[in-house]
C-alpha positions as CSV (number, residue, x, y, z in Angstrom):
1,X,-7.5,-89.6,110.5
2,X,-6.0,-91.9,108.2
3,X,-5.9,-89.1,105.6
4,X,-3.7,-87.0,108.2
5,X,-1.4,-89.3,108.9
6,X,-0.4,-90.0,105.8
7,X,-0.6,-86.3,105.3
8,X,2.1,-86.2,107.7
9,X,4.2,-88.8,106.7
10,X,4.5,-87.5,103.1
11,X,5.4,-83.6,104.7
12,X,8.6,-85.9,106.9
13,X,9.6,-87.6,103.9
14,X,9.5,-84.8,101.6
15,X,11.0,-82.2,104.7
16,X,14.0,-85.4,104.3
17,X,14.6,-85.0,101.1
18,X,14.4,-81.3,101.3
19,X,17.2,-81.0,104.1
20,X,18.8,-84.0,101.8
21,X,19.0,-82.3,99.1
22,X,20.4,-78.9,100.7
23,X,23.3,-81.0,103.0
24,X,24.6,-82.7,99.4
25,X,23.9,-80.3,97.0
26,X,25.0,-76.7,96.6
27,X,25.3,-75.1,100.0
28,X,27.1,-72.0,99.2
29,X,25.3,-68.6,99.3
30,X,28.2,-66.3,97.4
31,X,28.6,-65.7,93.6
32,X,32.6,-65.7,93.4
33,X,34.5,-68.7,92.3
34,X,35.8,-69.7,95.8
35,X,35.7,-67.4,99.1
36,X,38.4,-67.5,101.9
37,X,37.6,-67.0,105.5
38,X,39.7,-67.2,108.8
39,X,39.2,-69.1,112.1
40,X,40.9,-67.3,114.9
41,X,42.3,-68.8,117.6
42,X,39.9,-69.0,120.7
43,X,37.2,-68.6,117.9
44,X,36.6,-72.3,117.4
45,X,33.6,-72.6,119.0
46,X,30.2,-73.5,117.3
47,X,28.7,-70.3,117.5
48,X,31.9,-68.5,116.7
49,X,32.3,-70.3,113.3
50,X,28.6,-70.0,112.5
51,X,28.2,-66.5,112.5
52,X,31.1,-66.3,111.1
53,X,30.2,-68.5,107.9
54,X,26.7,-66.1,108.1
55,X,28.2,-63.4,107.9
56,X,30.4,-63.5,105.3
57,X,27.6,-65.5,103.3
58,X,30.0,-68.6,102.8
59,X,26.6,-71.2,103.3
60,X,22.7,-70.9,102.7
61,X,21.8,-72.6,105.9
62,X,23.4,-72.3,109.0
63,X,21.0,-74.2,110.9
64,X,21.1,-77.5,108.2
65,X,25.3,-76.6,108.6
66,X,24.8,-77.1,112.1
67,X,23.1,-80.5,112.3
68,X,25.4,-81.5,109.7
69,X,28.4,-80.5,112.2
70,X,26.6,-82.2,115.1
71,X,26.6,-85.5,113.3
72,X,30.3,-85.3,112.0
73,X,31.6,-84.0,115.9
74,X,33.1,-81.3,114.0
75,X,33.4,-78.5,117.3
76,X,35.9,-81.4,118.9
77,X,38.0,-81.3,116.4
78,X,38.0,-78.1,114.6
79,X,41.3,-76.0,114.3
80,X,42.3,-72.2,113.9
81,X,43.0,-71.2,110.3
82,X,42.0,-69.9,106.7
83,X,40.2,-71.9,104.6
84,X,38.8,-72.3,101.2
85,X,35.3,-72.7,99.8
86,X,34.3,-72.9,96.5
87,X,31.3,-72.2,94.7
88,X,29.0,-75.1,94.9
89,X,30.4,-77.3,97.4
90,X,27.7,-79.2,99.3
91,X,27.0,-78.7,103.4
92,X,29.0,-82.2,104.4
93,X,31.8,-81.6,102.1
94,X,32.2,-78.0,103.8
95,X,32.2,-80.0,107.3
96,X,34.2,-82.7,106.2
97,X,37.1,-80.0,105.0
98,X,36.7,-77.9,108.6
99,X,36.4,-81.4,110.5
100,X,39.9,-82.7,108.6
101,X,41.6,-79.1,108.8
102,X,42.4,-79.1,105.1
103,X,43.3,-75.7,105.2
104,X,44.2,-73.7,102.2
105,X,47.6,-73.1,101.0
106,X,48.6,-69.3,101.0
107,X,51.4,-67.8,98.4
108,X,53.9,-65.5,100.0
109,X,54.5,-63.9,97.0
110,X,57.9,-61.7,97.0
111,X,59.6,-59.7,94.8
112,X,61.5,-56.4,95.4
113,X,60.7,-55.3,99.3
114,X,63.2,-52.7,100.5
115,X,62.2,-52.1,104.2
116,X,61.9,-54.8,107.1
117,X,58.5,-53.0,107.2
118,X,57.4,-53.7,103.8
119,X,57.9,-57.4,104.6
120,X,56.2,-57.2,108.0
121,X,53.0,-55.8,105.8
122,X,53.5,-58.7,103.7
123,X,53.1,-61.5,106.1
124,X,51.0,-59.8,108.0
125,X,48.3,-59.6,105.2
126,X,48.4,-63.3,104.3
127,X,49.3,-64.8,107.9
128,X,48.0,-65.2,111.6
129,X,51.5,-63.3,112.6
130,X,50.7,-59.4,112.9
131,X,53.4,-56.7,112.0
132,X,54.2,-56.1,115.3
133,X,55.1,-59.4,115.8
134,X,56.6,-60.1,112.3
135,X,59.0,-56.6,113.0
136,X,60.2,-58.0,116.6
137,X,61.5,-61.3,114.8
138,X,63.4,-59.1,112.3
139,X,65.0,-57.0,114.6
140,X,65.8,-59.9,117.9
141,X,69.4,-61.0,117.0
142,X,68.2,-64.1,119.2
143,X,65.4,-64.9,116.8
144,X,68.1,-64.3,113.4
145,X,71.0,-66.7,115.2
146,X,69.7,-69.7,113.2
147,X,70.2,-68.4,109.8
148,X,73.7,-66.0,110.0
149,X,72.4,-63.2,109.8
150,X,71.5,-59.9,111.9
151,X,68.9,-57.4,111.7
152,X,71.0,-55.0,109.5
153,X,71.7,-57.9,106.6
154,X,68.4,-60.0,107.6
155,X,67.1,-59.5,103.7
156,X,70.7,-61.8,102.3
157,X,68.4,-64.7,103.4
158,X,65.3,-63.6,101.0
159,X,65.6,-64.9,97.6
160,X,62.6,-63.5,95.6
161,X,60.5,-66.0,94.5
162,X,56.5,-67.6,95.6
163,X,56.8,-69.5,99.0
164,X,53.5,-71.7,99.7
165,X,52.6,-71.7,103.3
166,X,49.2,-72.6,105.7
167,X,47.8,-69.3,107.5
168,X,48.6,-70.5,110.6
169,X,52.1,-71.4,109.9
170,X,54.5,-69.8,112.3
171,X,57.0,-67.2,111.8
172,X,60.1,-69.8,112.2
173,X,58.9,-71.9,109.5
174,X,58.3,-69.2,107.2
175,X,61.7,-67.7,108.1
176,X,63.0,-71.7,107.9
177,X,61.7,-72.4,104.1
178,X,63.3,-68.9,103.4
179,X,66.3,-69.8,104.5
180,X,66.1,-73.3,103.3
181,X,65.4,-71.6,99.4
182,X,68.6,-69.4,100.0
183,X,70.8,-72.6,100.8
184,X,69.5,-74.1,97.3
185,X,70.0,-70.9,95.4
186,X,73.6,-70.8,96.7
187,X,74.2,-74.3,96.1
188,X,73.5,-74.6,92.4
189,X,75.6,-73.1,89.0
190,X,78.7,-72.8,90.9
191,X,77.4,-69.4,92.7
192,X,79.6,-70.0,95.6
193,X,83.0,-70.1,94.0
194,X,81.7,-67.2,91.7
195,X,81.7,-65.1,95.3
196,X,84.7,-66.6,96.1
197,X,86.2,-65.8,92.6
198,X,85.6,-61.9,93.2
199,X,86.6,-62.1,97.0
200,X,82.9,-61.7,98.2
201,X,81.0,-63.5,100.6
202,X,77.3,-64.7,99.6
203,X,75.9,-61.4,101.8
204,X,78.0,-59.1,99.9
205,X,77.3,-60.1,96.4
206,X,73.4,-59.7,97.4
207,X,74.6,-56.6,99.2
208,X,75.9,-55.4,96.0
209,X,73.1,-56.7,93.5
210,X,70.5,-54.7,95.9
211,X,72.2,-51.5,94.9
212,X,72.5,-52.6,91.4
213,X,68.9,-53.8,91.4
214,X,67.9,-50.1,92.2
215,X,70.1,-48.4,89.5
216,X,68.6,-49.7,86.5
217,X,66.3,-52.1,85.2
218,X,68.4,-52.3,81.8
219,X,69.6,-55.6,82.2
220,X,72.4,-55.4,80.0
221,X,73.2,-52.6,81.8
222,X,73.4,-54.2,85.2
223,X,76.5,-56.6,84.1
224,X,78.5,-52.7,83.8
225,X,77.6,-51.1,86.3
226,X,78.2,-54.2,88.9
227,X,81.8,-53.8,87.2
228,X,82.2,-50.4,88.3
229,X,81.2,-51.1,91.9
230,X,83.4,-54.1,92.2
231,X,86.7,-52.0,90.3
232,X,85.7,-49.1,93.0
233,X,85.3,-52.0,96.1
234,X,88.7,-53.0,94.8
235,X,90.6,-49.7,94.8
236,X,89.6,-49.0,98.0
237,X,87.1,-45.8,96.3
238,X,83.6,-44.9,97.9
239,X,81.1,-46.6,95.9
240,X,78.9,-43.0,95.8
241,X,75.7,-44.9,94.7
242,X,72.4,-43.1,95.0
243,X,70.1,-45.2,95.3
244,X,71.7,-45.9,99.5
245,X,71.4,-42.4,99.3
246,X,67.9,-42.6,99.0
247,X,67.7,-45.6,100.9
248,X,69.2,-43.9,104.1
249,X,66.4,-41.1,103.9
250,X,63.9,-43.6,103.5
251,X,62.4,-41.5,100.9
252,X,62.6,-43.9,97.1
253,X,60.5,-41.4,95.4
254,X,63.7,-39.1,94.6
255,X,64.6,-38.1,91.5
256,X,67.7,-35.7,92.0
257,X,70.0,-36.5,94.8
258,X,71.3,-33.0,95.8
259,X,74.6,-32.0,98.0
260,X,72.7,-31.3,100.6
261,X,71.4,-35.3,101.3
262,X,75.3,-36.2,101.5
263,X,75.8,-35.5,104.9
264,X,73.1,-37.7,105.9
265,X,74.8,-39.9,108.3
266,X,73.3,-42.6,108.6
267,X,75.6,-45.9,107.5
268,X,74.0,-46.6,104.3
269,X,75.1,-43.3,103.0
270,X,77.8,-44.4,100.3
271,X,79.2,-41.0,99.6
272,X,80.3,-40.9,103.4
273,X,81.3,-44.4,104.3
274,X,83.6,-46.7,101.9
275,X,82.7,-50.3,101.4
276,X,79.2,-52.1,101.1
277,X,76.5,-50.3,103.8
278,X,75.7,-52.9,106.2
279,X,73.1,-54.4,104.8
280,X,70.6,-54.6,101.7
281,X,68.7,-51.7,100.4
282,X,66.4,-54.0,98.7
283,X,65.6,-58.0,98.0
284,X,67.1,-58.3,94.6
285,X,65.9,-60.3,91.8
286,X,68.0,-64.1,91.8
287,X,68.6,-62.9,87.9
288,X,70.2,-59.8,89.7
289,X,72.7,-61.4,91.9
290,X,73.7,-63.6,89.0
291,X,74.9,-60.6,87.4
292,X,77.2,-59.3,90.1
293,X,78.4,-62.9,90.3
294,X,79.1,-62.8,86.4
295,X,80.2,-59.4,86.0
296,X,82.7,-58.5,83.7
297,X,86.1,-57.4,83.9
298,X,86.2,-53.6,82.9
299,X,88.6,-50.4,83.6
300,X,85.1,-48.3,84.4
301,X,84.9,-46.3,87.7
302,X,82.3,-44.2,86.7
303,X,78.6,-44.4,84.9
304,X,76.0,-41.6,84.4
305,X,72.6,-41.8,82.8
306,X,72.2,-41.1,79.3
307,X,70.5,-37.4,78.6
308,X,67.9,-39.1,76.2
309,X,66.0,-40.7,79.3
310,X,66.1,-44.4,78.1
311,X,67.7,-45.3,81.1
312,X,70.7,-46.6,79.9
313,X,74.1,-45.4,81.1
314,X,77.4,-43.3,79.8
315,X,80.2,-45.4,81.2
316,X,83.7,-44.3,81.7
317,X,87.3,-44.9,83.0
318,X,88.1,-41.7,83.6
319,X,87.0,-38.3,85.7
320,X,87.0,-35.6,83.1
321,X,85.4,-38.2,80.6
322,X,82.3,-38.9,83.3
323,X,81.9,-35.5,83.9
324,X,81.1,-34.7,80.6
325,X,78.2,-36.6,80.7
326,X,77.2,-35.9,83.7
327,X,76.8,-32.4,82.8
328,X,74.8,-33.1,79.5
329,X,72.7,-35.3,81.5
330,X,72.4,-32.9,84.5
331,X,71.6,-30.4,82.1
332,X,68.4,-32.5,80.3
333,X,67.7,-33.0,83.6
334,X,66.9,-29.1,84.5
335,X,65.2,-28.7,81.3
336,X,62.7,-31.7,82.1
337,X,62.5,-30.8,85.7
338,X,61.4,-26.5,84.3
339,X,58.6,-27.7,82.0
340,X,57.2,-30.6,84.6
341,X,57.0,-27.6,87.1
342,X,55.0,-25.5,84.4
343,X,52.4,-28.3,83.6
């Protein structure tokens, strides 16, 4: 009897340990560095979360992850949102991160969106707001008051860059840091009175750098060719820029803008309406809208891309002159077009 008792003792002590050892040691069950997962709202609830940690194979035990839970009062106090584990983090710690709703930090990560779509995707994919949602904020002029600006123009807020935000976080704070970033931009290396200098307001110049932004990504070529749109703005001249063309038919994958497209007539159609289209075709780079703001004084009205491809640009101050390369370029064109059909 004696014997058995002791037999049991030693099978709790050692059972102790065991669980011991599994609550602060290792209590992930994936390979991966770290693994993400997402409490929804009105999925807080203990057996919610645990299938959901099962599931995904975030922890070996769900049962020891329970008791652990139990003892912390974790279900009280847990919150909706996406969180981070990494490889080798023990039960408790696990618990301890749910129970203090350390959440992990998400990147919005944007460079060169052209539709409100694309950015509805975007946020969409990294936060709790859905597209639906995300596209009925973009296009309420009630929900753009705050930041000056209307569905059409809503991008002249978005300077590209990495935004760091929680899963959760709300559309009005996203759209709040955005807006908060754009202030900054505008407030440093005298960008302002560069607008000013050229008669342009902040959303014109990003306006204007969208359509440059599109045209080339020859930097050195961007300073000329924001020159030629601001000497045609000033003379009163359509600005006749493709790449709204494209924009207007939604279709970027274009290579030949024919007569035909022209009569489009929607408002971001160039050739038809003089002035700036209404709003951005795309989210320039900030290095982009520093070059419209620094453009150079030129006489050119009219650019054309070189025939040799390199996507660098004829630029001239005259008709005749710009139609001479237009035709040699139009004509490389036809050539390249012929044997890309016969392949």
């Amino acid at each position: 009897m004696k014997k058995i008792f002791t037999l049991i003792v030693l099978l709790i002590i050692g059972c102790g340990i065991f669980s011991a050892w599994i609550i602060f040691s290792s209590g992930t069950a994936f390979e991966e560095k770290n693994k993400f997962f997402v409490i929804e709202e009105g999925k807080t609830d203990k057996e919610s979360v645990l299938e959901i940690l099962d599931e995904q194979h975030i922890i070996k035990s769900s049962t020891l992850f329970s008791f652990v839970a139990d003892q912390l009062n974790l279900w009280t106090k847990l919150k909706a949102g996406k969180y981070e584990v990494k490889n080798g983090e023990s039960l408790l710690n696990i618990a301890r991160m749910l129970r203090n709703n350390r959440q992990a930090q998400i990147n919005l990560v944007i460079n060169k969106l052209r539709l409100k779509e694309d950015l509805a995707k975007l946020i969409s994919k990294n936060f709790a707001s859905d597209s639906v949602t995300v596209m009925k904020f973009l296009n309420s002029p009630d929900s753009l008051k705050p930041y000056n600006v209307t569905p059409d123009n809503v991008f002249t807020i978005i300077i590209p860059d990495t935004y760091t935000f929680y899963w959760s976080t709300s559309l009005r704070k996203i759209f709040n840091k955005l807006y908060d970033a754009n202030i900054n931009y505008w407030s440093k290396n005298e960008r302002i009175k560069k607008a000013d200098d050229i008669k342009f307001s902040q959303a014109d110049a990003y306006i204007l750098a969208s359509i440059v932004e599109e045209e080339t990504n020859k930097d050195d070529d961007k300073y000329k060719i924001a020159s030629v749109y601001i000497n045609r703005l000033n003379k009163k001249m359509a600005l006749q820029a493709c790449p709204t063309i494209k924009y207007a038919m939604k279709d970027f994958s274009l290579t030949r803008i024919y007569d035909k497209y022209l009569t489009n007539p929607s408002p971001y159609n160039t050739y038809n309406h003089r002035g700036l289209p209404p709003g951005p075709i795309c989210t320039p780079s900030p290095k982009t809208i520093d070059i419209v703001l620094n453009a150079p004084k030129t006489n050119y009205l009219f650019f054309v891309a070189k025939s040799d491809f390199s996507g660098y640009h004829h630029f001239s101050s005259n008709y005749t002159e710009h139609n001479q390369y237009a035709k040699e370029y139009q004509k490389a064109l036809d050539i390249y077009m012929a044997k890309k059909e016969q392949k």
